[in-house]
C-alpha positions, 0 to 999 in steps of 0.5 A: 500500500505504502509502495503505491502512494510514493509511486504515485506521488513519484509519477505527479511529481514528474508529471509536473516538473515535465509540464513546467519544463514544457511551459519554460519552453513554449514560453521562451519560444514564444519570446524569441519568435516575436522579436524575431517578427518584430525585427522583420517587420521593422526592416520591411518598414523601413524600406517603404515610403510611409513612415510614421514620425510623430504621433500624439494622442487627442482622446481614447481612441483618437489620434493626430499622426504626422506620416511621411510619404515619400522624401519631401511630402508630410500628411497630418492625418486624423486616425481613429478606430473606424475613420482616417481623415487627412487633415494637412499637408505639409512640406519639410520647411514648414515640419521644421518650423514648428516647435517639437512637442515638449513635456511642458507643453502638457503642463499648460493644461491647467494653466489660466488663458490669460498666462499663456497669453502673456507668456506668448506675448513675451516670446513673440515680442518685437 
């Protein structure tokens, strides 16, 4: 009787360890399979006329994304889960005009209109 429990305790001891194994496997295959994809996809991107080179976010699913297409022209587009609409076209001299996006331009939100009025005032005066 004794011999038939340790060997069954035996057995669901293999069992288990051979199961995490299995598990330790398929999850590091896993990991390694989606590099992989993700270096291949990036390099096929890459070698494309479209490339996204910023993107902001306006609400939950809503996005304003500057795309590049081709080597001189610029489109704003509106993405959102069921439409894309192009808002803007722009050229390489007027993408270098505009400020970059900084984390203090997110700070102003809760700022009042009239400091950032006068804080436009004092960058912009003759």
């Amino acid at each position: 009787m004794i011999l038939l429990v340790s060997n069954s305790f035996l057995n669901s001891v293999i069992d288990l360890i051979t199961v995490l194994v299995i598990f330790l496997f398929v999850l590091a295959l896993t990991y390694y399979v989606t590099r992989w994809i993700a270096g291949y996809q990036k390099t096929k991107t890459a070698q494309g006329n479209l490339s996204v080179i910023e993107v902001i976010r306006v609400s939950n699913n809503q996005y304003i994304q500057i795309v590049r297409a081709g080597t001189d022209k610029y489109l704003v587009v509106g993405v959102s889960k069921e439409n894309m609409a192009l808002l803007a076209t722009l050229t390489e001299e007027e993408l270098r005009a505009m400020p970059p996006q900084t984390a203090d331009h997110a700070s102003k939100i809760g700022e009042s209109f009239s400091d950032i009025l006068e804080e436009f005032k004092k960058k912009h005066a003759k």
